[in-house]
C-alpha positions in Angstrom: 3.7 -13.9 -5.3 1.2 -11.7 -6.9 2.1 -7.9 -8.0 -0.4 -5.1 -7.3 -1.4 -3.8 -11.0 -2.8 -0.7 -12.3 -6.1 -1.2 -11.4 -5.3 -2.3 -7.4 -3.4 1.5 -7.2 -5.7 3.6 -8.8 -5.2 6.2 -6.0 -1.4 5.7 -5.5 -1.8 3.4 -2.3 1.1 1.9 -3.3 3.0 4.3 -5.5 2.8 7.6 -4.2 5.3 8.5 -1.1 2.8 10.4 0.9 4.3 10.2 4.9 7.7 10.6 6.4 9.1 8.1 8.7 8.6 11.3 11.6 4.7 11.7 10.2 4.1 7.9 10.3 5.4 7.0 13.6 3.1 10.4 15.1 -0.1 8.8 13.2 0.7 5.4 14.6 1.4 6.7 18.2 5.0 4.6 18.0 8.1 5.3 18.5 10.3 7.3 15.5 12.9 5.1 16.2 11.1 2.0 16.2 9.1 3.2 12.9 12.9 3.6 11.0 13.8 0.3 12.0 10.6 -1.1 10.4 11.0 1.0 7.2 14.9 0.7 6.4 15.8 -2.4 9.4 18.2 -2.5 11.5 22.1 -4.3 12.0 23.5 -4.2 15.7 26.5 -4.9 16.7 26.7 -5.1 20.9 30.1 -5.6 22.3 30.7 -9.4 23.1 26.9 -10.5 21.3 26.7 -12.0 17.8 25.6 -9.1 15.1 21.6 -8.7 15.2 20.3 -8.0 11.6 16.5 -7.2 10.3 15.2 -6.6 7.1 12.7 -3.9 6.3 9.0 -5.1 6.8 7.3 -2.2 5.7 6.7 -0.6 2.4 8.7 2.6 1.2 9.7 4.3 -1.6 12.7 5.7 -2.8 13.6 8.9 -1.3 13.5 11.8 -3.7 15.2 14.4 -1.7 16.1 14.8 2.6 12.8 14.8 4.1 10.4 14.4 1.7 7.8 11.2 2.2 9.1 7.9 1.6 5.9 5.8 3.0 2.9 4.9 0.5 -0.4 4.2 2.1 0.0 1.0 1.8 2.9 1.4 4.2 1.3 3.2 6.4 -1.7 0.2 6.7 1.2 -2.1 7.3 2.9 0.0 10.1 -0.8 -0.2 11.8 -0.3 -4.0 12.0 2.9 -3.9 13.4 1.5 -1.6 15.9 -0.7 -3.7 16.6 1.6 -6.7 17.1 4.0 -4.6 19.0 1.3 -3.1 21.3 0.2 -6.9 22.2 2.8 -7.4 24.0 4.4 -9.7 21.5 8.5 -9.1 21.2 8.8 -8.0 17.7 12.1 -9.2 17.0 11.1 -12.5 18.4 8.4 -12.9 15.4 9.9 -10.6 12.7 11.4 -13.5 11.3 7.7 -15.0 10.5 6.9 -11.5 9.1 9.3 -11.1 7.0 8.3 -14.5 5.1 4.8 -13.5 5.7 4.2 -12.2 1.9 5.7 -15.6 0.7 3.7 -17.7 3.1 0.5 -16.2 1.7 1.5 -16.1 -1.5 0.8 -12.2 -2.5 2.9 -8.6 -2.2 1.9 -6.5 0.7 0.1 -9.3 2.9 0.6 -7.1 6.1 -2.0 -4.5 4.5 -4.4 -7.2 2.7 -7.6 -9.1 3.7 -5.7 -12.1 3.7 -3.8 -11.4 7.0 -7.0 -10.9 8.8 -8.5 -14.7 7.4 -5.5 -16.1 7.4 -2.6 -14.7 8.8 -3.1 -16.4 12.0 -2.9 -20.1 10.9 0.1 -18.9 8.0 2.7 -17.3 11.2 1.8 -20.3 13.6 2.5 -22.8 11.5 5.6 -21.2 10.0 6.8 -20.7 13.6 6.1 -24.7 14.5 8.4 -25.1 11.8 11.6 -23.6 12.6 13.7 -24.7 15.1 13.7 -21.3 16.6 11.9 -21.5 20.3 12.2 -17.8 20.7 9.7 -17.8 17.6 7.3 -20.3 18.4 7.1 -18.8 22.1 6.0 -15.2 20.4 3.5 -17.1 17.8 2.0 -18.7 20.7 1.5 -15.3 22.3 0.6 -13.9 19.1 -1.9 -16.4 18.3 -5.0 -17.9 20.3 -7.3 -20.7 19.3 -10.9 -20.0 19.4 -13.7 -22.0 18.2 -11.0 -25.0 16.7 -9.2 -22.5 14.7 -5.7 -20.2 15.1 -6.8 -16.1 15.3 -5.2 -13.4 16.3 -5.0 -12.5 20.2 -7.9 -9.9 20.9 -5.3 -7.0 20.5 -4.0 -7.3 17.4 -8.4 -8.1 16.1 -9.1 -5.2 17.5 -6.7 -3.2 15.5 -7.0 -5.2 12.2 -10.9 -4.6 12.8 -9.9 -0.7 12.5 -8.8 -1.1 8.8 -11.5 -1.4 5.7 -10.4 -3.5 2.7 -11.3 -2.7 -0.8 -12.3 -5.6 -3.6 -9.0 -6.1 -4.2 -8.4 -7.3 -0.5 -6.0 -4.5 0.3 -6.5 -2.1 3.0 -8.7 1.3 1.8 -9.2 3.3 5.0 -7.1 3.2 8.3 -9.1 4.4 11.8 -6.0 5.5 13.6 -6.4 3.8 17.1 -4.4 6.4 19.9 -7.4 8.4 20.3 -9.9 7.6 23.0 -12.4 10.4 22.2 -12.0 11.8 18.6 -12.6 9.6 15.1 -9.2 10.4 12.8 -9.2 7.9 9.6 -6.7 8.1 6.8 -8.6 7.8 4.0 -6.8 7.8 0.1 -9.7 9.4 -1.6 -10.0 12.6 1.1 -7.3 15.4 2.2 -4.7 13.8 -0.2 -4.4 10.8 2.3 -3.5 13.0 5.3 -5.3 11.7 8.7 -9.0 13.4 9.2 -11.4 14.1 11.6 -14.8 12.0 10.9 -16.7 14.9 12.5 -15.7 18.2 10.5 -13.8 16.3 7.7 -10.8 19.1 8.7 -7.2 17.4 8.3 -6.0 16.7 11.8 -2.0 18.7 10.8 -4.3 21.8 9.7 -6.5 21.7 12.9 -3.3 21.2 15.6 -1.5 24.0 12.7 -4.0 26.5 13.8 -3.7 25.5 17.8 0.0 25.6 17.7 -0.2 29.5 16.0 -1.9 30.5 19.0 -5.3 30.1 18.9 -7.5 28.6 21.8 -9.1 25.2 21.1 -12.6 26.5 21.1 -11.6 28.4 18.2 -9.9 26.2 16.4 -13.3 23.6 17.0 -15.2 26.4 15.8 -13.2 27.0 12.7 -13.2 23.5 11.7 -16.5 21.8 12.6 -14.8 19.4 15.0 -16.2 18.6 18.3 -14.5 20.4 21.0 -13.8 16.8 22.6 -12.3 15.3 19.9 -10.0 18.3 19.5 -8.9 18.0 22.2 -7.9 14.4 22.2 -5.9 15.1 18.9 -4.2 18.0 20.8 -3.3 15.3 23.8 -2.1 12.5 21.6 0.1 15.4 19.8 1.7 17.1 22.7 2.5 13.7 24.7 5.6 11.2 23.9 4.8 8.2 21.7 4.0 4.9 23.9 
């Protein structure tokens, strides 16, 4: 398995601890609960069932203090895919057992938030799934997976999330279009507002803009201060004041 170098985290996509589990699960429009068990897993014990035990699939850090970041970027991209798999339809602890192997299977670190998923990622969990002797597993990599044109891809709901994420040289993911809003355009981009989530039109950081409407002040204001279409505002403000899905 390949290691990211110096040169692949030149911003800190994989170093720096820039989200907390809370922050995460709001930008992906998930669950906080579900988000944890993806970050740190999960071991349950229901009365008269054999224990149920997960690993972590997605990237963290180690905490520095109670409620300071422990996601990277980098974990964040990967939470996206897991969304994305999640919001298919797919039971995800039917195929975690393929994802968790998934880094092995394609042969480099962090292959939830590479290129590499998207060309190959398909063909790599189908065929690991064909192999066990798990049905639960090849049931969900059927779902997962569709053939089109002779070959394995994605089903159209996870390609439409992977086709929300922009990969670098390296293959790794460089920019995240966060995909719960209908109206407004929020990216997470490394290189602007210290990797917080952004509004395309305005360029304001989405926590600064909702900040400002939660003090008090009417949306038109707020759009006004910030350059954001009123529109788009207020789809941020919608996705922020409901449950996550």
């Amino acid at each position: 398995m390949s290691v990211v170098d110096e040169r692949t985290d030149v911003l800190g996509r994989f170093s720096t601890a820039l989200y907390t589990v809370p922050e995460a699960a709001r930008y992906l429009d998930v669950p906080t609960s579900t988000l944890n068990s993806w970050a740190h897993g999960y071991r349950n014990h229901p009365p008269g069932r054999r224990e149920a035990v997960g690993a972590p699939i997605l990237t963290t850090l180690p905490r520095r203090a109670i409620r300071l970041p422990i996601i990277p970027f980098i974990g964040l991209a990967e939470g996206a895919v897991l969304t994305a798999i999640r919001r298919s339809g797919v039971p995800m602890q039917r195929i975690r057992p393929a994802l968790e192997q998934l880094d092995t299977q394609i042969g480099l670190s962090h292959a939830l938030a590479s290129r590499r998923l998207y060309t190959d990622g398909a063909e790599v969990l189908f065929d690991y799934a064909e192999a066990t002797d798990d049905p639960g597993l090849v049931r969900a990599a059927r779902d997962l997976v569709v053939v089109r044109n002779g070959q394995r891809v994605f089903n159209e709901v996870v390609a439409a999330y992977l086709r929300r994420l922009e990969f670098d040289d390296h293959g790794y993911v460089r920019l995240i279009r966060l995909p719960a809003y209908e109206v407004a355009e929020i990216v997470v981009d490394p290189t602007r507002g210290f990797g917080q989530p952004i509004f395309v039109r305005g360029g304001a950081r989405l926590e600064d803009a909702l900040g400002l409407f939660r003090a008090g002040e009417p949306l038109d204001v707020v759009a006004d201060e910030y350059g954001i279409p009123s529109d788009h505002l207020e789809d941020a403000v919608r996705i922020a004041t409901r449950s996550a899905a």
